[in-house]
Z-matrix of the N, CA and C atoms (Angstrom, degrees):
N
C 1 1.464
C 2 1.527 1 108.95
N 3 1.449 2 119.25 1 135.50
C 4 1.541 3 132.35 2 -150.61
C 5 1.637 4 82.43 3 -93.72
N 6 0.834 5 138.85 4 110.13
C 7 1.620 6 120.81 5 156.51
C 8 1.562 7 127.71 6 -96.37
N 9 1.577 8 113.53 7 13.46
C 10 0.954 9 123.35 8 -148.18
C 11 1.583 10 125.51 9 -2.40
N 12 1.236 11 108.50 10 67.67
C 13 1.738 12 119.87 11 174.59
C 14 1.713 13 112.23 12 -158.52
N 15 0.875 14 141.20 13 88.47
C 16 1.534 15 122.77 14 169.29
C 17 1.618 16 109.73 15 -45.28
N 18 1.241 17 137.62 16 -29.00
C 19 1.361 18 129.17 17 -170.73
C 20 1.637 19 88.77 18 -75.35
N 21 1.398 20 120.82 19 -36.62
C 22 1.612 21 112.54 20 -157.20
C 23 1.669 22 100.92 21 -78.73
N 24 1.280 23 112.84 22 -39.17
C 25 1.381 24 134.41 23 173.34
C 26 1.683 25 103.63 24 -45.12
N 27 1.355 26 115.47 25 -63.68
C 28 1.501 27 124.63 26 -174.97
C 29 1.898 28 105.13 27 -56.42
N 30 1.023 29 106.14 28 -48.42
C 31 1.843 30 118.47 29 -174.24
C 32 1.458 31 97.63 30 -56.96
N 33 1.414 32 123.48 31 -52.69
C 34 1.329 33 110.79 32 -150.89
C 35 2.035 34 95.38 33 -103.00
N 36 1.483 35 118.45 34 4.13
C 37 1.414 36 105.55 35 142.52
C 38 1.109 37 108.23 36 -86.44
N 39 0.723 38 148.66 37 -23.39
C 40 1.692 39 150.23 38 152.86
C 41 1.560 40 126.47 39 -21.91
N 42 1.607 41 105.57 40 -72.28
C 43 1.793 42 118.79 41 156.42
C 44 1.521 43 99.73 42 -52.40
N 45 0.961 44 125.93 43 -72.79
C 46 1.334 45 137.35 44 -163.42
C 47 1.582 46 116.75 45 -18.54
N 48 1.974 47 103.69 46 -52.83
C 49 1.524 48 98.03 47 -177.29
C 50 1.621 49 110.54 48 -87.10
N 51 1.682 50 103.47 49 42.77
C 52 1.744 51 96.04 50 173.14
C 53 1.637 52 87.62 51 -82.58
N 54 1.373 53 104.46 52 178.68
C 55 1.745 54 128.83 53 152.30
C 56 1.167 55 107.27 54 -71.33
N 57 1.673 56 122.59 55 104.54
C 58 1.758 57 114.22 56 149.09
C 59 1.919 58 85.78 57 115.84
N 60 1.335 59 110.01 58 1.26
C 61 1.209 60 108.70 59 -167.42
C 62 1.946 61 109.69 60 -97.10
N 63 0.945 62 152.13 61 96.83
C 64 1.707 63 142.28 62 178.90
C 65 1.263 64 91.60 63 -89.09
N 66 1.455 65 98.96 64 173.40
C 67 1.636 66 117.95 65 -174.35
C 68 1.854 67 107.48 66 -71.54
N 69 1.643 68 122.86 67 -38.80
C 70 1.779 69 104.88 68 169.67
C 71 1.365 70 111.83 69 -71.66
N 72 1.334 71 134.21 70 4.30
C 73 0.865 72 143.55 71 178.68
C 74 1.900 73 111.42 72 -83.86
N 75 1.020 74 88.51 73 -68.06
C 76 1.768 75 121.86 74 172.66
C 77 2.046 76 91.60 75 -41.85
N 78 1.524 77 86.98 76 -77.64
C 79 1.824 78 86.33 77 -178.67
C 80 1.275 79 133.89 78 -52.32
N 81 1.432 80 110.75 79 -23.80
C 82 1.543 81 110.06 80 167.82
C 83 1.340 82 134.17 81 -74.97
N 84 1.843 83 106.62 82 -0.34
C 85 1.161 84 119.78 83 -174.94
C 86 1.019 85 103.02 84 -103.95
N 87 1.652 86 119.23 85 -39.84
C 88 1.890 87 100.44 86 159.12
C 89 0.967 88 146.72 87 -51.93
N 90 1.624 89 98.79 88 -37.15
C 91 1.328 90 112.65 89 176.81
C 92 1.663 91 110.21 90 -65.94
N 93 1.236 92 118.15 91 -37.57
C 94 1.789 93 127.68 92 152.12
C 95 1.317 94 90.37 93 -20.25
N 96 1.190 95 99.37 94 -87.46
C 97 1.912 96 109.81 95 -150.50
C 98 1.003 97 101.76 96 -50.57
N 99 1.226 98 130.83 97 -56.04
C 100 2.000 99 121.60 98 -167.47
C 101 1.535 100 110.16 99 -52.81
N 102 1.607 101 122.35 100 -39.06
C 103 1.285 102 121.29 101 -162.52
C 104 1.615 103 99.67 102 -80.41
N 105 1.439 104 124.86 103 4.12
C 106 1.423 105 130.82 104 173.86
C 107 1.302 106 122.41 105 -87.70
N 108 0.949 107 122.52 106 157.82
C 109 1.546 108 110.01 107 170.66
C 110 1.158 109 127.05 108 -79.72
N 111 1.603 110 118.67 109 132.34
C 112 1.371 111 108.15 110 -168.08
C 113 1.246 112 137.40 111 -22.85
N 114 1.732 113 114.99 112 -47.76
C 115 1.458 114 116.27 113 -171.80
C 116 1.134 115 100.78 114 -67.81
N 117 1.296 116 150.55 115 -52.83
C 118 1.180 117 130.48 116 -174.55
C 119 1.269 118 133.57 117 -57.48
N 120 1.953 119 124.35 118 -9.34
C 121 1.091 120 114.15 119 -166.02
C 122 2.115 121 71.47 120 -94.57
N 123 1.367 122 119.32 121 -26.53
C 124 1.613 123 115.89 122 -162.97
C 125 1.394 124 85.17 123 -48.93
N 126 1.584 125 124.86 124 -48.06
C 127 1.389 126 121.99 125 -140.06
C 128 2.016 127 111.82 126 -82.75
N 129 1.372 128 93.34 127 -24.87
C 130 1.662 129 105.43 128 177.14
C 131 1.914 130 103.72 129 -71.84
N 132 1.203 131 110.92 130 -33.57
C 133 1.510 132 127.91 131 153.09
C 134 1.319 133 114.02 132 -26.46
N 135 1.363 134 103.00 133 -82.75
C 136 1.738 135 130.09 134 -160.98
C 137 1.726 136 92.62 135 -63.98
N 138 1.433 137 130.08 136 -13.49
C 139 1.909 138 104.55 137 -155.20
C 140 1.451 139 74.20 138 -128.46
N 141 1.855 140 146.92 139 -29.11
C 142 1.723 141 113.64 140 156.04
C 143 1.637 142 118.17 141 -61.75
N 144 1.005 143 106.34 142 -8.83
C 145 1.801 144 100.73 143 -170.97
C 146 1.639 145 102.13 144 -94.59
N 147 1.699 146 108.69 145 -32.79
C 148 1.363 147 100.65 146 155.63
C 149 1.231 148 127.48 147 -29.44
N 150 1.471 149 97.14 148 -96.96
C 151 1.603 150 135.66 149 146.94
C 152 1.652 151 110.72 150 20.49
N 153 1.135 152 93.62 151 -87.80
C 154 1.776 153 116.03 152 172.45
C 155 1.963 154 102.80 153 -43.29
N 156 1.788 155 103.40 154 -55.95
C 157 1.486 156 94.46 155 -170.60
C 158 1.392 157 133.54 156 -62.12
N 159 1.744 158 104.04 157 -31.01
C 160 1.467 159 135.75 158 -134.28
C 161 1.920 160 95.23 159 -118.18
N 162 1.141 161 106.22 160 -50.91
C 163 1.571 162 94.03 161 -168.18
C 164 1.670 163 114.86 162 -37.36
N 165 1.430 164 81.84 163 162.07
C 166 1.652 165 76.75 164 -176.78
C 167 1.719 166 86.25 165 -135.26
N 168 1.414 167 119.97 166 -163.55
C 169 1.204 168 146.78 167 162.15
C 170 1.593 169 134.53 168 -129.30
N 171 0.865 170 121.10 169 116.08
C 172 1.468 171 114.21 170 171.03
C 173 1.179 172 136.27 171 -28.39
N 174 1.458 173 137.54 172 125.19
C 175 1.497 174 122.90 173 -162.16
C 176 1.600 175 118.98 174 -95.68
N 177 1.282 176 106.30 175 9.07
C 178 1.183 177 150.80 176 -141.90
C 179 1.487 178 103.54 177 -99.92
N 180 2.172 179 80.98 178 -97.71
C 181 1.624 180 76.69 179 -178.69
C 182 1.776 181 98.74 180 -135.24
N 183 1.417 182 105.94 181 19.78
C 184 1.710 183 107.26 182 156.09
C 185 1.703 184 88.57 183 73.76
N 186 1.302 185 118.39 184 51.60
C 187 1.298 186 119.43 185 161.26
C 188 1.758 187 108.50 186 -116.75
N 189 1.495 188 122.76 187 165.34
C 190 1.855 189 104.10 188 -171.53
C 191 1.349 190 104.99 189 -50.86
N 192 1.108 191 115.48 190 -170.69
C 193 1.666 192 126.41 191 169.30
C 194 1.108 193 116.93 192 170.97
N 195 1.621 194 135.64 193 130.09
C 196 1.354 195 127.45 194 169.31
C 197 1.803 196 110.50 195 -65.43
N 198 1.199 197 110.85 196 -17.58
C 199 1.502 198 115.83 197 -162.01
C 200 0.936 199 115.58 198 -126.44
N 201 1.539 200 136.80 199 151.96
C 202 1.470 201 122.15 200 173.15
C 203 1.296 202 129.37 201 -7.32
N 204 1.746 203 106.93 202 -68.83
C 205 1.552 204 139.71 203 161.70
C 206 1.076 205 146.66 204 -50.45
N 207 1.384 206 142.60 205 59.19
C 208 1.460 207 122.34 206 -159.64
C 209 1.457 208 104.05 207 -44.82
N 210 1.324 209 103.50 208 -175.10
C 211 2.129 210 124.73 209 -150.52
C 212 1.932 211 64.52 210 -94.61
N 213 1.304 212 146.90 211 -83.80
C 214 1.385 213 136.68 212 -147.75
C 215 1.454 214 110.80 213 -58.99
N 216 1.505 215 117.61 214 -33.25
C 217 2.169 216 114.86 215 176.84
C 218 1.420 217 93.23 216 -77.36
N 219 1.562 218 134.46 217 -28.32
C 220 1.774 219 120.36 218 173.11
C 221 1.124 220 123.43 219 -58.19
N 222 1.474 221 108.65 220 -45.01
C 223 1.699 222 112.24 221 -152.29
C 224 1.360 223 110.29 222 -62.26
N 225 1.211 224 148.45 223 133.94
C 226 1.267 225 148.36 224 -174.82
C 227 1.628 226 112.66 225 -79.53
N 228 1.472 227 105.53 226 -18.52
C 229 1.261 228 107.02 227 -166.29
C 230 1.893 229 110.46 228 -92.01
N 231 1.662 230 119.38 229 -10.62
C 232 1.349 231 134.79 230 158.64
C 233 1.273 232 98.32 231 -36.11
N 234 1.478 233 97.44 232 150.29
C 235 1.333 234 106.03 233 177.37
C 236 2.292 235 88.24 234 -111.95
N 237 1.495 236 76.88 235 113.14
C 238 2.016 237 89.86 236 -161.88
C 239 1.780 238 99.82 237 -91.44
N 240 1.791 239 124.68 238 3.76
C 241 1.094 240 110.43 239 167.40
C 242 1.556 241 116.03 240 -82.76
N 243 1.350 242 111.52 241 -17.33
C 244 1.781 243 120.57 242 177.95
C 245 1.790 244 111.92 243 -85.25
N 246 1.215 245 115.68 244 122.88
C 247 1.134 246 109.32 245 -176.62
C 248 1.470 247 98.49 246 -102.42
N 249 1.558 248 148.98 247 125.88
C 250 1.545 249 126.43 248 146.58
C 251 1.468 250 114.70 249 -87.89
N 252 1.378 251 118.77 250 128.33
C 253 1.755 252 140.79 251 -163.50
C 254 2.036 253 80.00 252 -92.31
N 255 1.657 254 106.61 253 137.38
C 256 1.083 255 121.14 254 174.78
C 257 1.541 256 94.87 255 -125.30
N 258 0.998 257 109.93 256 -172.67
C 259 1.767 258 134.24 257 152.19
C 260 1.410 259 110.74 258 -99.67
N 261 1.344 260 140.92 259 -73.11
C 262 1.278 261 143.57 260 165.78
C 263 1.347 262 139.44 261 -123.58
N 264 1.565 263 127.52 262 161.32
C 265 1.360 264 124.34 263 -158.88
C 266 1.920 265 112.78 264 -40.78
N 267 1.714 266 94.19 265 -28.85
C 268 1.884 267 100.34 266 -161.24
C 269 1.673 268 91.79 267 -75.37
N 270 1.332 269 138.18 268 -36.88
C 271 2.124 270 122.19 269 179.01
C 272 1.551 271 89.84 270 -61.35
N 273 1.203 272 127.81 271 -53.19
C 274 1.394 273 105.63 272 -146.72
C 275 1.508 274 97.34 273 -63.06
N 276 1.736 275 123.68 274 -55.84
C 277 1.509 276 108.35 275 179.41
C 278 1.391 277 123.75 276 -80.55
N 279 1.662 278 113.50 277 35.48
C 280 1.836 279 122.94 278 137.61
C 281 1.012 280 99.37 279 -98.09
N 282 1.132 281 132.11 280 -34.51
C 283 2.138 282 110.42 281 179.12
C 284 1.594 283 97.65 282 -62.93
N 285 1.121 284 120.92 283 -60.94
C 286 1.628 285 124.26 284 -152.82
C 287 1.086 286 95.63 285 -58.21
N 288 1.467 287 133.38 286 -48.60
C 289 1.772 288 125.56 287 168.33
C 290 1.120 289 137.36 288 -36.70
N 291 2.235 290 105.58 289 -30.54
C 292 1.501 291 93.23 290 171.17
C 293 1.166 292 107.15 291 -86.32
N 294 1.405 293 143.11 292 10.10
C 295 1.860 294 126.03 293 173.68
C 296 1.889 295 98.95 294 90.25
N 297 1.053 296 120.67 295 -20.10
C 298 1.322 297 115.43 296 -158.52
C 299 1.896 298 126.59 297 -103.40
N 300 1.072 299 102.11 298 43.24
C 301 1.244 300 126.44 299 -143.64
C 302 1.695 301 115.84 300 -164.63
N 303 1.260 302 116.43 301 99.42
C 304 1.465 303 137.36 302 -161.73
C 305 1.918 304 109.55 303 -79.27
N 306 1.624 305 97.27 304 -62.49
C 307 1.237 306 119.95 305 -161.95
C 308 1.288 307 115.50 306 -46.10
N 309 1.327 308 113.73 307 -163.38
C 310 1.907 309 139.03 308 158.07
C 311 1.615 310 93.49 309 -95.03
N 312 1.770 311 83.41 310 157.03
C 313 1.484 312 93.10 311 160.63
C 314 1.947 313 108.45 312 -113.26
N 315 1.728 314 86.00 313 -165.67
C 316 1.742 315 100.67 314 162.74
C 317 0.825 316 103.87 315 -167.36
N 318 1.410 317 121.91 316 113.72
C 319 1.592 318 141.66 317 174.25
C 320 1.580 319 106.56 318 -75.37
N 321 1.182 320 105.68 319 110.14
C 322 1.961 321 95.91 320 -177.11
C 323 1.542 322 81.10 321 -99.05
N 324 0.941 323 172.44 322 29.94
C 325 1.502 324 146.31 323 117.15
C 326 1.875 325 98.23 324 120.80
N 327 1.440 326 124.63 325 -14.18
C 328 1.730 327 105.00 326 -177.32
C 329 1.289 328 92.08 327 175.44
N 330 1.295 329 122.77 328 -157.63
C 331 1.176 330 127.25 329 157.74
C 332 1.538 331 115.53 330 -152.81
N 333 1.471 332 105.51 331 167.10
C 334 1.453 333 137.05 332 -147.74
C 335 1.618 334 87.50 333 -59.63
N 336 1.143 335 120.22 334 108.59
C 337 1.448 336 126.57 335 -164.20
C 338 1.909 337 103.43 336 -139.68
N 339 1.357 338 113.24 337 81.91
C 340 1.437 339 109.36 338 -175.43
C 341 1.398 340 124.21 339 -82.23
N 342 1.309 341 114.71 340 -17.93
C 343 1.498 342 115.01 341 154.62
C 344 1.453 343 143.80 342 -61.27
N 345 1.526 344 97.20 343 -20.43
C 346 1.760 345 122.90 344 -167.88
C 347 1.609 346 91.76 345 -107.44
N 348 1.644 347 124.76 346 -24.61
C 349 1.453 348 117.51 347 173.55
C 350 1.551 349 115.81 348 97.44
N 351 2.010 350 96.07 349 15.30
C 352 1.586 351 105.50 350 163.88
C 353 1.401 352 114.94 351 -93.09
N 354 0.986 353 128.67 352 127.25
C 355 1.542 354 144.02 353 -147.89
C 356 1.989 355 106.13 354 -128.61
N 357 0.985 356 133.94 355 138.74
C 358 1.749 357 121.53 356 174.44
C 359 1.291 358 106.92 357 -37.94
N 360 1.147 359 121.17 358 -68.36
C 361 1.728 360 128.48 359 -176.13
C 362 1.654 361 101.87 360 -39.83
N 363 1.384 362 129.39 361 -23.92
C 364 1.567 363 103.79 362 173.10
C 365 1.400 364 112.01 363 -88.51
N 366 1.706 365 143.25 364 -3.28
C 367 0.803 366 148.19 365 -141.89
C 368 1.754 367 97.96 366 -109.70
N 369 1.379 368 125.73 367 -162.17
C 370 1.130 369 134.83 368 172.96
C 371 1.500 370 115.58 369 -142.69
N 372 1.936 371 93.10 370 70.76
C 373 1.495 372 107.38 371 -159.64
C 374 1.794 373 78.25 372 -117.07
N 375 1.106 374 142.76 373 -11.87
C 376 1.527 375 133.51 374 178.95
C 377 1.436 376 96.96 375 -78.59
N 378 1.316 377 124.23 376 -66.99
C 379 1.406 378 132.15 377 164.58
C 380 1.261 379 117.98 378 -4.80
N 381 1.735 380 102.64 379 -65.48
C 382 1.447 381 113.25 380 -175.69
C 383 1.220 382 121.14 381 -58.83
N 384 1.251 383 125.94 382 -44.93
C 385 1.618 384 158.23 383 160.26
C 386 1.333 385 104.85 384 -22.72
N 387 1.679 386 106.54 385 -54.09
C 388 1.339 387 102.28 386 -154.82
C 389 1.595 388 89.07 387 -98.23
N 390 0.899 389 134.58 388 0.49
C 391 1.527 390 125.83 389 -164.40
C 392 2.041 391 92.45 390 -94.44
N 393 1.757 392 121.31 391 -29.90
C 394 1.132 393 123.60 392 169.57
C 395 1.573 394 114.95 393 -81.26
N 396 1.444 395 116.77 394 -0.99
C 397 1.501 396 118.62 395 -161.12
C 398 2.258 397 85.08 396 -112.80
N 399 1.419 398 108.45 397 2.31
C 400 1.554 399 91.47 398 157.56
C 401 1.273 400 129.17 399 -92.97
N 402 1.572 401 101.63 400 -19.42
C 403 1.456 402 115.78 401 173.25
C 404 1.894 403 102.52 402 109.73
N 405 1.646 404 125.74 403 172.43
C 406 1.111 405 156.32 404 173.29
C 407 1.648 406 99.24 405 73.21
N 408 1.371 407 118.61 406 12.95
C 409 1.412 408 123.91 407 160.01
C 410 1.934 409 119.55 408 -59.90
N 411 0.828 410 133.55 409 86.25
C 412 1.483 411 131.29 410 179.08
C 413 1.815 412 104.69 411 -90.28
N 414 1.299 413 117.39 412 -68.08
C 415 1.604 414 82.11 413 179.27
C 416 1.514 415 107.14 414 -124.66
N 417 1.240 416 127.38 415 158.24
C 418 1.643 417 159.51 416 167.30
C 419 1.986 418 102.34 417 -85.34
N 420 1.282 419 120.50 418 88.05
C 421 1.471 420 145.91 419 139.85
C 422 1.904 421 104.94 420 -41.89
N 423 1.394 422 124.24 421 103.34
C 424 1.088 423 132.24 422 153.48
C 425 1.378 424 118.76 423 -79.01
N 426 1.490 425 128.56 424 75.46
C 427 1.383 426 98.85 425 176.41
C 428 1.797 427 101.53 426 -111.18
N 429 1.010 428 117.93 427 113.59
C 430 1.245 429 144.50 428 -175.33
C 431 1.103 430 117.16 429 -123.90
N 432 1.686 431 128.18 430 143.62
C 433 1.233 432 120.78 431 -164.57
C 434 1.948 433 109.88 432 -89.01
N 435 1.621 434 112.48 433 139.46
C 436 1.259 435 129.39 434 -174.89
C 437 1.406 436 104.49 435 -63.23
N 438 1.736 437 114.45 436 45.48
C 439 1.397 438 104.20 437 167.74
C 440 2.280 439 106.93 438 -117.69
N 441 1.238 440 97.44 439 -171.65
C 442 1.740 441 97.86 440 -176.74
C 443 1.507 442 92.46 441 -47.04
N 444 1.215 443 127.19 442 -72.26
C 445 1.809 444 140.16 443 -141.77
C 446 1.523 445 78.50 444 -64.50
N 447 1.086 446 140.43 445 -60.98
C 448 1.929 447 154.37 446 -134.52
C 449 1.749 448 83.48 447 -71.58
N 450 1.661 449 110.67 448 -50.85
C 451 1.748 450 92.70 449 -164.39
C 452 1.527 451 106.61 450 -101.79
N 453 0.888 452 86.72 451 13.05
C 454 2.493 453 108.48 452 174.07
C 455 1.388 454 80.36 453 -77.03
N 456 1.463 455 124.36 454 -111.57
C 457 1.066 456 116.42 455 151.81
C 458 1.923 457 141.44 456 43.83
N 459 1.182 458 85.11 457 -98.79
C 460 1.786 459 90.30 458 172.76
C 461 1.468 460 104.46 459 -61.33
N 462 1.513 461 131.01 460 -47.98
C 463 1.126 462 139.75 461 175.77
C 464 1.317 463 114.28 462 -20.34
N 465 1.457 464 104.08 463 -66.64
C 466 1.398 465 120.05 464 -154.44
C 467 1.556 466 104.64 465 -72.12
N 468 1.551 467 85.23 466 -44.60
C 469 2.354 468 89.59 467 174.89
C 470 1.394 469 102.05 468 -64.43
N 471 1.024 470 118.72 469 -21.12
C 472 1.607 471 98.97 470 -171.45
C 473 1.622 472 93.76 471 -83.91
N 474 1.228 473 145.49 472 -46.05
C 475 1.427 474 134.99 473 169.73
C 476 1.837 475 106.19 474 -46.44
N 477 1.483 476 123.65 475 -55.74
C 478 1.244 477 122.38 476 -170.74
C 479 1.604 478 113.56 477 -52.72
N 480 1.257 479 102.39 478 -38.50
C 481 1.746 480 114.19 479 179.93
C 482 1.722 481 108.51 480 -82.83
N 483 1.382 482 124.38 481 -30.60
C 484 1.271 483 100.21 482 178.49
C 485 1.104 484 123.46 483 -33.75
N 486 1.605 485 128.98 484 154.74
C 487 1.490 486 118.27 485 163.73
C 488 1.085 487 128.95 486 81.42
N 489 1.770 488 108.60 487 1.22
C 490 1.680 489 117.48 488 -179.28
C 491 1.703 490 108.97 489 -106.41
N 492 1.574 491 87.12 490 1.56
C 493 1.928 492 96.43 491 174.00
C 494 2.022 493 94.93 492 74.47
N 495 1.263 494 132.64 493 23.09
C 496 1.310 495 130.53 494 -163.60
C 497 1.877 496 91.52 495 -95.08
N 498 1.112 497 96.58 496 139.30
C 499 2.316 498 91.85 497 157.55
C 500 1.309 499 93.74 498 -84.65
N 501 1.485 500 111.24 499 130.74
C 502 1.492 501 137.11 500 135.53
C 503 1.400 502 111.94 501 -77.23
N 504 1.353 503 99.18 502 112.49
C 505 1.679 504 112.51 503 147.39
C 506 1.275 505 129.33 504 -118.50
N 507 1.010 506 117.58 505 -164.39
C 508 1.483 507 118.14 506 -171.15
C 509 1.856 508 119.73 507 -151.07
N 510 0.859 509 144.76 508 -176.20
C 511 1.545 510 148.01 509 155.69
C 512 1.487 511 88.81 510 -61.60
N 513 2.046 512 99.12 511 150.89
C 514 1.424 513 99.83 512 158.85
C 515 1.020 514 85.02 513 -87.57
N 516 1.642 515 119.83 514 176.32
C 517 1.408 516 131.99 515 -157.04
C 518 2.049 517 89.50 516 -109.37
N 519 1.068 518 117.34 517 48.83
C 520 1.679 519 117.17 518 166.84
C 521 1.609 520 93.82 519 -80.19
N 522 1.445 521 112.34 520 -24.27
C 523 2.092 522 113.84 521 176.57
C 524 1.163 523 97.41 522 -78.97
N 525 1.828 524 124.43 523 125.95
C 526 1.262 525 117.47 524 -173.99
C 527 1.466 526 102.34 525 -95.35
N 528 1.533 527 89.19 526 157.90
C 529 1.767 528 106.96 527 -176.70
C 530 1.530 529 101.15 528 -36.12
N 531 1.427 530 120.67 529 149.74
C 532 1.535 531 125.43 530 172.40
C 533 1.560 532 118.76 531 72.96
N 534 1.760 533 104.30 532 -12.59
C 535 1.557 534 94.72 533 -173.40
C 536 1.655 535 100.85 534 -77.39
N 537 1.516 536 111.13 535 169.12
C 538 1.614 537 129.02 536 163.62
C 539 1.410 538 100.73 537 -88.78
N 540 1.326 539 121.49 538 125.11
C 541 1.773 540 125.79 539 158.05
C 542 1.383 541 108.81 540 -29.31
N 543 1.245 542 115.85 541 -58.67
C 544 1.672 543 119.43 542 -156.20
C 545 1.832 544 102.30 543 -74.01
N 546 1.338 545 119.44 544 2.42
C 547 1.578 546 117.77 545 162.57
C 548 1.579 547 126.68 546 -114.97
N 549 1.540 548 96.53 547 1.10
C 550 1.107 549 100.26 548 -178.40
C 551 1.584 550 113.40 549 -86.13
N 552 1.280 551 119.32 550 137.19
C 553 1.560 552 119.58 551 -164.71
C 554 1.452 553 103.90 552 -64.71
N 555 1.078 554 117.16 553 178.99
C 556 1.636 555 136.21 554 -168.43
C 557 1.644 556 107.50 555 -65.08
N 558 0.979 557 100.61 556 -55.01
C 559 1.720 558 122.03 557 179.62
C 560 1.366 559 104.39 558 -47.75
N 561 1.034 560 107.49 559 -96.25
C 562 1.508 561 120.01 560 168.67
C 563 1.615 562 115.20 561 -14.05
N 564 1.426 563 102.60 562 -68.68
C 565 1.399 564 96.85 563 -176.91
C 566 1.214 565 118.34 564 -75.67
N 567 1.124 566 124.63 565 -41.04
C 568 1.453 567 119.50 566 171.06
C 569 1.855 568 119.18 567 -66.39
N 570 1.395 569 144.31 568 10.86
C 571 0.931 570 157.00 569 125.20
C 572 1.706 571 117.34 570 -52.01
N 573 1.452 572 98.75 571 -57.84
C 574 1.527 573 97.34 572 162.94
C 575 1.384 574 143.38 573 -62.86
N 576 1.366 575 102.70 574 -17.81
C 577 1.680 576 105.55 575 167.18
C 578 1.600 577 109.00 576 -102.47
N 579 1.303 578 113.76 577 -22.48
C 580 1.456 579 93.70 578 166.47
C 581 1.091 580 127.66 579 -110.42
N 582 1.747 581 132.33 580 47.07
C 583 1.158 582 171.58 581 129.58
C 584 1.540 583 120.96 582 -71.51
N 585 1.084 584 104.42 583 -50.85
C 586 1.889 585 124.09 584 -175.84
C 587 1.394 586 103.22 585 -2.05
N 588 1.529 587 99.78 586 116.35
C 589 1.390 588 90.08 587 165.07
C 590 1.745 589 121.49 588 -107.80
N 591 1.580 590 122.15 589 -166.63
C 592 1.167 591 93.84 590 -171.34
C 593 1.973 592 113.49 591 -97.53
N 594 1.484 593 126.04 592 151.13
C 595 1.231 594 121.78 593 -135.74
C 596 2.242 595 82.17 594 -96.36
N 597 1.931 596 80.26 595 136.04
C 598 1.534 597 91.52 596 141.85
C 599 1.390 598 134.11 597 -120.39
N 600 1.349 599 107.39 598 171.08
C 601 1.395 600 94.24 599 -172.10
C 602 1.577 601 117.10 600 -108.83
């Protein structure tokens, strides 16, 4: 494709390596930006370079945060003895969307993926450990996705947690086998966490 521009050429490999992103895809967003006024494409500039510099993580439970704290490990009014265990920042804000859901979370960062060369030790399953090894933890929320890695995964926490006196639960299964949390509609998922039953392995 002729774009006659190397700057336009560079931008739209640029969009391009998003997720979900192809190259008319990619180009229509440059072409966006040029027909804008400069400051605004300066200013979409200035808040990824933020972004990239500035994020932080929760110390908590490793969800975004401008502050030590995410807004859900602050609120006083959480109910902070329920933990729900995700894979990444995007399930926890599909649970928080359906309303139905009290607790904290813990983002362990992926899941137990031995083909791809994710192993427990890359995850933020020590973290978790130690966040139940201070005590007033009563139950551990599995919501993990109903795929191989998702019940690899729960598996293994449910061996790591035996014996800590914690409730294991789980999603009710209204999330069908193989789905991702973050596509599952509101309904659905939010039925499933405030259903949860308790998890076997």
């Amino acid at each position: 494709m002729n774009l006659g521009s190397q700057l336009v050429q560079d931008a739209v490999d640029a969009f391009a390596k998003f997720p979900g992103i192809g190259r008319k895809t990619a180009l229509r967003l440059v072409l966006h930006l040029l027909r804008k006024e400069p400051s605004e494409a300066s200013l979409l500039g200035a808040t990824l370079a933020r972004l990239v510099q500035d994020i932080r993580y929760c110390s908590r439970c490793f969800h975004f945060s401008d502050h030590e704290l995410c807004p859900v490990c602050a609120h006083p009014k959480r109910r902070h003895e329920t933990i729900c265990v995700v894979a990444d920042p995007r399930d926890l804000m599909a649970i928080e969307q359906t309303g139905q859901y009290s607790g904290v979370y813990h983002v362990l960062g992926g899941l137990i993926a031995p083909l791809e060369g994710v192993q427990p030790e890359h995850l933020r399953i020590e973290a978790l450990m130690n966040r139940i090894a201070e005590g007033g933890i009563t139950e551990v929320v599995l919501a993990l996705n109903s795929t191989h890695e998702g019940e690899t995964t729960a598996f293994y926490l449910s061996r790591r947690l035996s014996g800590t006196g914690v409730a294991l639960s789980t999603l009710a299964r209204g999330v069908a086998v193989g789905a991702e949390l973050e596509y599952a509609d509101e309904l659905t998922l939010g039925r499933s966490i405030a259903e949860r039953v308790p998890f076997r392995a």
